[in-house]
VOMI-960242 format. One record per residue (C-alpha): residue in one letter; y negated, x, z; residue number from 1; chain. Coordinates in Angstrom, 2 decimals. Each point is the difference from the previous one (the first is absolute). Layout:
N
kolmi=a; py=Y; px=X; pz=Z; lose=NUM; drenvex=A
...
END
This chain:
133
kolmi=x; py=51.64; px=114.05; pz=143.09; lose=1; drenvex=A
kolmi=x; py=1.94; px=-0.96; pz=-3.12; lose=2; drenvex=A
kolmi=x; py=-0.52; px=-1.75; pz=-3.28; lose=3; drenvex=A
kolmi=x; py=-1.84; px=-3.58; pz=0.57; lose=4; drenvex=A
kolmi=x; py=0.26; px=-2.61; pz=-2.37; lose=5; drenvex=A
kolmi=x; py=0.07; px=-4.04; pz=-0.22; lose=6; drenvex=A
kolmi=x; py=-0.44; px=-2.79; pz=-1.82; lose=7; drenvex=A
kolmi=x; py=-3.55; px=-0.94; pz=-2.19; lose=8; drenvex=A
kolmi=x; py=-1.20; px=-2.73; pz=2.84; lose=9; drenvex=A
kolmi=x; py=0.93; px=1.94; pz=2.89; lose=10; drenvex=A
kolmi=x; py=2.10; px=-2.17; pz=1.78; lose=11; drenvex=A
kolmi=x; py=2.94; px=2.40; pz=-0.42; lose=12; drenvex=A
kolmi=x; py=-0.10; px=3.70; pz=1.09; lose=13; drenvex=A
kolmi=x; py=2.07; px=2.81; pz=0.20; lose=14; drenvex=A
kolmi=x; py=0.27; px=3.50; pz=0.94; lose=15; drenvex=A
kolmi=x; py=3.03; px=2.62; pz=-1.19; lose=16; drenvex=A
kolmi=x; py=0.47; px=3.48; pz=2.04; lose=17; drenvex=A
kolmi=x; py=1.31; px=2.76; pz=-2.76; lose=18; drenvex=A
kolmi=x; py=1.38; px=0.52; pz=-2.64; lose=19; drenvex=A
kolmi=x; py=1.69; px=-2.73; pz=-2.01; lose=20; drenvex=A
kolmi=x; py=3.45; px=0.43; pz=-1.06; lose=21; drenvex=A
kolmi=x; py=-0.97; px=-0.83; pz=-3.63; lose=22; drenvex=A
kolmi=x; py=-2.68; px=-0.69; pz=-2.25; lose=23; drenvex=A
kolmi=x; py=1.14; px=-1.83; pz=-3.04; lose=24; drenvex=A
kolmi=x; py=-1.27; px=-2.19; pz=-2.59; lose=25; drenvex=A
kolmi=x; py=2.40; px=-2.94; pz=-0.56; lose=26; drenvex=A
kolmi=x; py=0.46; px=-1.79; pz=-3.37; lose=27; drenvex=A
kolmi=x; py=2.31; px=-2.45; pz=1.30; lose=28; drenvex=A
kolmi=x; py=-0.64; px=-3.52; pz=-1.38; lose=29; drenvex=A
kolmi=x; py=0.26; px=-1.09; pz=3.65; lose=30; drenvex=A
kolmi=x; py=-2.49; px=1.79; pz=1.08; lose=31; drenvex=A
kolmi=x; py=-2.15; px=-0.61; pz=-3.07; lose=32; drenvex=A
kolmi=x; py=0.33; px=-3.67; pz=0.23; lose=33; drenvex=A
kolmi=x; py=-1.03; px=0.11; pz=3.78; lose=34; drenvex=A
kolmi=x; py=-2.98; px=2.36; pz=-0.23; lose=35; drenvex=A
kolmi=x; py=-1.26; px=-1.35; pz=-3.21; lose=36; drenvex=A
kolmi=x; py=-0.45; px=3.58; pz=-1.06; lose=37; drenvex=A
kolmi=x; py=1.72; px=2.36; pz=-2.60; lose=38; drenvex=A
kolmi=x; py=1.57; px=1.72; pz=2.44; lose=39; drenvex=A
kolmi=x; py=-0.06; px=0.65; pz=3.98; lose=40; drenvex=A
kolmi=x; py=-0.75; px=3.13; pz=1.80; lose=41; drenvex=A
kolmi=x; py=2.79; px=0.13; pz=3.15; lose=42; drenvex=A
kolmi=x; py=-0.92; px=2.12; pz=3.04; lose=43; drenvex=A
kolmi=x; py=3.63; px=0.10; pz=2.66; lose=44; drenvex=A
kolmi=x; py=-0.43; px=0.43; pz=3.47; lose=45; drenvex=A
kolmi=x; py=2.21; px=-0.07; pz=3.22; lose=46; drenvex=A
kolmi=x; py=-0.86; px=-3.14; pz=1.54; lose=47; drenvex=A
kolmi=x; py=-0.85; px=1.95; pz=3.20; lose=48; drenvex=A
kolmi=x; py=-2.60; px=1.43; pz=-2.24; lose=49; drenvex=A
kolmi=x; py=-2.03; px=-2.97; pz=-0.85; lose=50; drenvex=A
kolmi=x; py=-2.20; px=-2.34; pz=1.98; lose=51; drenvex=A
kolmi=x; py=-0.76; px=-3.26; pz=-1.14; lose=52; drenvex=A
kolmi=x; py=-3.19; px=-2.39; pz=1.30; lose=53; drenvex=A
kolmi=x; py=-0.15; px=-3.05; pz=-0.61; lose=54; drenvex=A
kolmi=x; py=2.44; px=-2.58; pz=-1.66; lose=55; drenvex=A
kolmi=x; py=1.85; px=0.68; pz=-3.23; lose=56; drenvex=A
kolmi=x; py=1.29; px=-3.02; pz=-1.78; lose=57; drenvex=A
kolmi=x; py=4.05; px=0.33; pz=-1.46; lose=58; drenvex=A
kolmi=x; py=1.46; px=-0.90; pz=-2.69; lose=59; drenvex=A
kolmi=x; py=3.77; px=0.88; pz=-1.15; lose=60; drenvex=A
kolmi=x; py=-0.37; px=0.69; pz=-3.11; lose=61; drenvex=A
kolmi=x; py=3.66; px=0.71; pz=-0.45; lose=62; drenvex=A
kolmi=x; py=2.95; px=-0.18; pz=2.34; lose=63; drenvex=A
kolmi=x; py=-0.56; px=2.73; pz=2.92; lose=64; drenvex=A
kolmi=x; py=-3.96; px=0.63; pz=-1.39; lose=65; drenvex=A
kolmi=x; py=-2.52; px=-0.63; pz=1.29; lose=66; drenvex=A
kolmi=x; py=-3.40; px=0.25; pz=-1.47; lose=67; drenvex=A
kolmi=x; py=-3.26; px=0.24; pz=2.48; lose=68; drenvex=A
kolmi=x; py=-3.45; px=-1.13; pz=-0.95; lose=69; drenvex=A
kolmi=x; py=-3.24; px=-1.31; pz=1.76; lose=70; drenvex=A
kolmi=x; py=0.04; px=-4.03; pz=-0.43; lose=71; drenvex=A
kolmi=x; py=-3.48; px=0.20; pz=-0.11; lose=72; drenvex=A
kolmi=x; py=-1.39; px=1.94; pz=-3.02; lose=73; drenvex=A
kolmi=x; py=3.96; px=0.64; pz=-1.18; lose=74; drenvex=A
kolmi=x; py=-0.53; px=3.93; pz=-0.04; lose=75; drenvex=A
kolmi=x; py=3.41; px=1.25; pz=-0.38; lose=76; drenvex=A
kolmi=x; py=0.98; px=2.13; pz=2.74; lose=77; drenvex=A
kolmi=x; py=3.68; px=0.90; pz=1.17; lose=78; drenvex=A
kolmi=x; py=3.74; px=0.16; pz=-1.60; lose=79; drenvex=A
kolmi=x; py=2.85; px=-0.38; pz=2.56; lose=80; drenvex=A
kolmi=x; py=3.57; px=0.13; pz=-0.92; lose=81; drenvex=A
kolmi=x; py=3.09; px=1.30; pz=2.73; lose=82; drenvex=A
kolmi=x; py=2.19; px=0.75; pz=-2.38; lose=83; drenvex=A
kolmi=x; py=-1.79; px=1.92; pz=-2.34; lose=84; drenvex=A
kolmi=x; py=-2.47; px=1.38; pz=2.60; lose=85; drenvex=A
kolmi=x; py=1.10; px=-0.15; pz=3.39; lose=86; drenvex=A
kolmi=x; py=-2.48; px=0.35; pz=2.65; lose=87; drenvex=A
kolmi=x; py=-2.54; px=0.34; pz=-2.67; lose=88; drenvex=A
kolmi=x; py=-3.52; px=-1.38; pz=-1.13; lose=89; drenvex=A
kolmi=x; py=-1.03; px=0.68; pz=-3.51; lose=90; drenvex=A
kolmi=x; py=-3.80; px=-0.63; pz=-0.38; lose=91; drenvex=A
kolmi=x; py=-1.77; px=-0.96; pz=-3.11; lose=92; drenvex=A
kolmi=x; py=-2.18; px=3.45; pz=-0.92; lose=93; drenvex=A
kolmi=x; py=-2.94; px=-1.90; pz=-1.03; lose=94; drenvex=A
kolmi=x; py=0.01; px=-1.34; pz=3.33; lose=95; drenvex=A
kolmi=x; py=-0.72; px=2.68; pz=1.95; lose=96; drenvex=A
kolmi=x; py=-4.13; px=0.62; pz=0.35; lose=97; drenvex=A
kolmi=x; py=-0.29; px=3.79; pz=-1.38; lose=98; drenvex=A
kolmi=x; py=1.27; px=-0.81; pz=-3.65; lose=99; drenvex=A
kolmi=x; py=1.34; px=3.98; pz=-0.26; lose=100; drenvex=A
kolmi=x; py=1.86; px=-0.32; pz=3.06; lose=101; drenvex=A
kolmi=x; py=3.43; px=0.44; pz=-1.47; lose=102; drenvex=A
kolmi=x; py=0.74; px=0.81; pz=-3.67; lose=103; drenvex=A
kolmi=x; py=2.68; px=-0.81; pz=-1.83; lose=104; drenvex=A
kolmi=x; py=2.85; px=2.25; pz=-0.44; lose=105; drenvex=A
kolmi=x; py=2.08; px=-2.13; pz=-2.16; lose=106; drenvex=A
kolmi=x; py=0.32; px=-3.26; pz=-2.21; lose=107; drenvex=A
kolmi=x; py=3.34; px=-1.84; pz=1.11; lose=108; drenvex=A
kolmi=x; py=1.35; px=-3.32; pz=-1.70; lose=109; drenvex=A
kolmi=x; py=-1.71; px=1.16; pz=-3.35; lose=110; drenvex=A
kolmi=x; py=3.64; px=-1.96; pz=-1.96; lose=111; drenvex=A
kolmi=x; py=-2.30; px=-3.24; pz=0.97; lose=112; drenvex=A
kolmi=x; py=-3.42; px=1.46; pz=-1.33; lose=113; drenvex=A
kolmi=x; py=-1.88; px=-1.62; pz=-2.97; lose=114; drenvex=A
kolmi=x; py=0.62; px=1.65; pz=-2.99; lose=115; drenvex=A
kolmi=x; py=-3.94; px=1.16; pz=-0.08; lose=116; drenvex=A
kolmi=x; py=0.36; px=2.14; pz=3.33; lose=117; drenvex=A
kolmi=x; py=1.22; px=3.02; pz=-2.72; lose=118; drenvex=A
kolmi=x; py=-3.82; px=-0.02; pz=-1.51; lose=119; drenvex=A
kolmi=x; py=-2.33; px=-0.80; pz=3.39; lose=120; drenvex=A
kolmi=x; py=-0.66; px=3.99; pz=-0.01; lose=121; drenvex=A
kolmi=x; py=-1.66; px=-0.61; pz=-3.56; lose=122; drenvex=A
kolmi=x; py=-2.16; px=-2.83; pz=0.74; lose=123; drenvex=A
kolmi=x; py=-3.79; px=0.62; pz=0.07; lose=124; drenvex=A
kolmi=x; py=-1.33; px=1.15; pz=3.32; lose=125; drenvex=A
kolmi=x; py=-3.33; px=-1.45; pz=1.73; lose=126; drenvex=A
kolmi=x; py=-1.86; px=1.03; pz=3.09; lose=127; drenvex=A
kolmi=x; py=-0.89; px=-3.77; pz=0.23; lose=128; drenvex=A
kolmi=x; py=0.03; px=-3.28; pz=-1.73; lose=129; drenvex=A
kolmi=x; py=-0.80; px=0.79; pz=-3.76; lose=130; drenvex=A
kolmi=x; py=-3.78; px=0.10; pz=-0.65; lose=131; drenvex=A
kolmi=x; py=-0.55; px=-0.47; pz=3.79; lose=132; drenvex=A
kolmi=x; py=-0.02; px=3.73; pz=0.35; lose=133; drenvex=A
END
């Protein structure tokens, strides 16, 4: 069995045999702006790798990508592009349900980071919520 993961309500599931490709964080503002987030943790599989349950919702978020996410809770889920990746699937990390199921191994796009990514390792640390400990 490999890596399982899906979207918050359910509706969309997935499940990835091996290894990814790559682990990366991406800094890109289009990925920022269509996560939400600082940055995106991208997991690349062979498309012959991943099955998908259930029915994504598209959206081309550029000429020749496409973005996936469930168009019920709006979980953001997949990153398709031909060109860049062919015969590819890039999930979203945080999507997958074992949160340590692939680190990392590099930050990519970082010429589109926010000037404040330099100091994040210097920012206070908290096991939870401050003063919900």
């Amino acid at each position: 069995m490999g890596q399982t993961g899906g979207c918050r309500c359910g509706a969309v599931r997935f499940e990835a045999e091996g290894a990814p490709e790559h682990s990366t964080l991406c800094w890109c503002t289009e990925c920022r702006r269509s996560a939400g987030a600082p940055v995106v943790l991208w997991t690349l599989f062979g498309r012959d790798q991943v099955r998908i349950t259930g029915a994504p919702t598209s959206y081309e978020s550029s000429p020749g990508t496409t973005r996936q996410f469930c168009g019920t809770c709006g979980t953001g889920l997949f990153y398709l592009n031909e060109e860049i990746f062919p015969g590819k699937i890039d999930i979203q990390g945080a999507a997958f349900d074992a949160a340590d199921a692939f680190a990392p191994a590099a930050h990519i796009q970082v010429a589109d980071a926010p000037g404040w990514r330099a100091g994040m390792a210097d920012l206070p640390h908290f096991p939870r919520y401050p003063g919900m400990e």
